[in-house]
C-alpha positions as CSV (number, residue, x, y, z in Angstrom):
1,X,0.0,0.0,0.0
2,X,2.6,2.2,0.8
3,X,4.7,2.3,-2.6
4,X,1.3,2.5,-4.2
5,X,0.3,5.8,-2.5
6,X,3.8,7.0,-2.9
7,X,3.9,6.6,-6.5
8,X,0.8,8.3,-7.2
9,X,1.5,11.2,-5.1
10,X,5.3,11.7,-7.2
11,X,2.7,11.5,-10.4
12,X,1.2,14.8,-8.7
13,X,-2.0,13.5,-7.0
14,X,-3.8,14.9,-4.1
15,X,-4.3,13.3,-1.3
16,X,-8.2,13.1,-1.6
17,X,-7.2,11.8,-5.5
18,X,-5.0,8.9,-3.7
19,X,-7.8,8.1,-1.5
20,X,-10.1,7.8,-3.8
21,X,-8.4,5.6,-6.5
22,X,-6.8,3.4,-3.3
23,X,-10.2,3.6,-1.6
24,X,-8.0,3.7,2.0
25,X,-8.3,6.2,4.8
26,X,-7.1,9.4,4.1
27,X,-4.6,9.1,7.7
28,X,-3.0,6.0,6.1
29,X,-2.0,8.3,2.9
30,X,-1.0,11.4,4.5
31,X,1.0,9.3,7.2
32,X,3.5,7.6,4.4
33,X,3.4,10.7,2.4
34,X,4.4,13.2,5.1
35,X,6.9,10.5,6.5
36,X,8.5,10.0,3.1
37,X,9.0,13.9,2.5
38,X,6.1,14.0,-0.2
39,X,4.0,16.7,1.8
40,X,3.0,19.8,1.4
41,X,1.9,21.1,-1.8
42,X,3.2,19.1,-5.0
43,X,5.5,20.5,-7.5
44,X,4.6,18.7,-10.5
45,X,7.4,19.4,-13.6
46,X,4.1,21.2,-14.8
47,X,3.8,23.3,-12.0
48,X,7.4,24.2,-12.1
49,X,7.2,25.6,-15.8
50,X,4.0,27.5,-15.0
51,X,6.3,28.8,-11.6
52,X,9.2,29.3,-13.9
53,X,7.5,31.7,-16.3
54,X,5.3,33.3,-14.2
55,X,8.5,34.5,-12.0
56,X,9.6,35.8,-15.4
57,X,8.4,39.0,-14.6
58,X,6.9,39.1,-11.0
59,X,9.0,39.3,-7.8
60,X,9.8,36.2,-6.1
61,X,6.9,37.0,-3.2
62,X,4.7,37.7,-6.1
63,X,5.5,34.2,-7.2
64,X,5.4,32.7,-4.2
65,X,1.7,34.0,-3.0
66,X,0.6,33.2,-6.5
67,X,1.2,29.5,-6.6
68,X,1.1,29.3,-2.1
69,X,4.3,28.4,-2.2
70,X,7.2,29.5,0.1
71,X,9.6,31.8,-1.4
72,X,12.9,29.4,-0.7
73,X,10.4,26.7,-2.7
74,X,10.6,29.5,-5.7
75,X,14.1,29.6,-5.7
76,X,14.5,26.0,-5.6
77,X,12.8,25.2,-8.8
78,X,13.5,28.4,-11.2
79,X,15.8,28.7,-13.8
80,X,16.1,32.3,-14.0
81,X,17.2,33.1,-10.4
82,X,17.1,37.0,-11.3
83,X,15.1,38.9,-8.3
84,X,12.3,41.1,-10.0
85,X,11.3,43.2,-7.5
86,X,8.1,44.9,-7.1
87,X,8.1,48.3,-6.3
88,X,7.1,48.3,-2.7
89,X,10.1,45.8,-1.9
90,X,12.3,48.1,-4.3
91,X,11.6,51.1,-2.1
92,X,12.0,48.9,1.2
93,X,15.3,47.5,0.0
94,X,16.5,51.2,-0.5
95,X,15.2,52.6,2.7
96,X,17.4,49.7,4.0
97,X,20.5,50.4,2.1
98,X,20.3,54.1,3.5
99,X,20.1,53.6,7.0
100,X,22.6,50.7,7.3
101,X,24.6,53.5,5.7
102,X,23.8,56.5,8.0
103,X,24.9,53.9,10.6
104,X,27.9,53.0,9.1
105,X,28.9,56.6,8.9
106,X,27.6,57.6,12.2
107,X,29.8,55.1,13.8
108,X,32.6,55.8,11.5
109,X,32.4,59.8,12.7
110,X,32.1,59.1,16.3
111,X,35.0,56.9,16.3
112,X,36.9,59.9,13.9
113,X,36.2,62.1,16.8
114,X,37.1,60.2,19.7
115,X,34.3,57.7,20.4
116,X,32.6,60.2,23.7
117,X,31.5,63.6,24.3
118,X,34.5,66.1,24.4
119,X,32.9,67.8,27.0
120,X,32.3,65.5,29.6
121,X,33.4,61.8,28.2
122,X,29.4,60.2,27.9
123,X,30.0,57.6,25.5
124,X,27.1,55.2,26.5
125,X,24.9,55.0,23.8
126,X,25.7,56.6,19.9
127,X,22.3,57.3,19.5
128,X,22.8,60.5,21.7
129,X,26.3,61.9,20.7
130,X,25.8,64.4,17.8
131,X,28.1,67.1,16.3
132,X,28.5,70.5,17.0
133,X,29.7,72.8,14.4
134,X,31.7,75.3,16.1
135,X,31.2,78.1,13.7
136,X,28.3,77.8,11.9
137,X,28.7,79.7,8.4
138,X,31.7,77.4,7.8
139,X,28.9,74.5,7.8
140,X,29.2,73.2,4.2
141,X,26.3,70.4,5.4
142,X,24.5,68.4,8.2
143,X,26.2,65.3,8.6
144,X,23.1,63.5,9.3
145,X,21.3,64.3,6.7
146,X,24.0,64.0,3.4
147,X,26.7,61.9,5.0
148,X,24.6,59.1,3.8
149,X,25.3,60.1,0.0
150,X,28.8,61.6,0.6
151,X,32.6,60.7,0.2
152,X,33.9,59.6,3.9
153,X,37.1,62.3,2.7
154,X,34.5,65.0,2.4
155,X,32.7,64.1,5.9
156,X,36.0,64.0,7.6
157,X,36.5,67.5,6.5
158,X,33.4,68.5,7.9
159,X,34.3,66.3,10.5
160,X,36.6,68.7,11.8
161,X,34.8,71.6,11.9
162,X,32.8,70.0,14.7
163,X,33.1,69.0,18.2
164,X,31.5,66.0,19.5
165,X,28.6,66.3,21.8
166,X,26.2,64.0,24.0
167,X,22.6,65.4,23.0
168,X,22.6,67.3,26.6
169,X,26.1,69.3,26.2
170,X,25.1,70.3,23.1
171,X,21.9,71.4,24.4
172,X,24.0,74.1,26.9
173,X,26.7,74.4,23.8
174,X,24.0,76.2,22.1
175,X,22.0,78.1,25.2
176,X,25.4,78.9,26.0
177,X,26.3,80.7,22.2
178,X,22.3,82.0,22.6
179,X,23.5,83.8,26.0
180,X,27.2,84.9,24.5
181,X,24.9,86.7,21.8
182,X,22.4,88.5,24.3
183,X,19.6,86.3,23.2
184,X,18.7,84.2,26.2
């Protein structure tokens, strides 16, 4: 019974199909299927030309939903491993790519400047050291906002027309320049 169910389940038939033409119960079949690694969905060699062209010009989690398979089960079986992705996961992917680079750069700056605040040495957590430009019409940009697109050469250079600040020093750096200016 058992190489009978098998055999008709590698020809591609459903479990309800095997049962039927075996007349057994329907535990018996999905017991030796699942135990011989034939559950789940079937990928008939039909299937896997219908998957293959399909993914032609959808992404692979197009693919994947369209058929109910997994996506790992969409690289398995096509021939044209090129990603197409849709837009949505073409914006996500670049949001990504951005802020693993702001990171990058952010750590890559604190360490430049020392790795703690120059005023009193807080070096706990990155998230709160920023940078002070010490005179502000030589600013050329804002670190956090174009050292994402920008040459680390070009950052260093900015780089040093700034001190390194936890977020509360460089709160009283610049109450401190509001009060050397009479505007406290």
């Amino acid at each position: 019974m058992k190489e009978k169910i098998l055999e008709l389940r590698k020809k591609g038939l459903k479990i309800d199909e095997i049962v039927k033409e075996l007349g057994c119960a329907k535990s018996t079949v999905s017991y030796h299927i699942n135990n011989n690694g034939l559950g789940g969905k079937v990928i008939t060699d039909s299937l896997i030309s219908k998957i293959n062209e399909y993914y032609l010009t959808h992404s692979k989690a197009e693919t994947a939903k369209h058929f109910g398979i997994g996506a790992s089960t969409v690289t398995k079986y096509t021939e044209n491993k090129r990603v197409y992705l849709s837009e949505e996961e073409r914006k996500e992917k670049a949001v990504k790519a951005v802020v693993k680079r702001r990171q990058k750069v952010k750590e890559m700056a604190v360490e430049y400047k020392g790795g703690s605040c120059q005023r009193c040495g807080y070096n706990k957590y990155i998230g709160a050291l920023e940078f002070h430009h010490m005179d502000p019409n030589e600013k050329d940009f804002l670190i956090s906002r174009k050292g994402h697109c920008t040459s680390w050469e070009k950052i260093k250079k900015e780089l040093d027309k700034c001190i390194l600040v936890c977020a509360n020093c460089h709160r009283e750096v610049h109450e401190e320049e509001r009060n050397n200016k009479g505007l406290s």
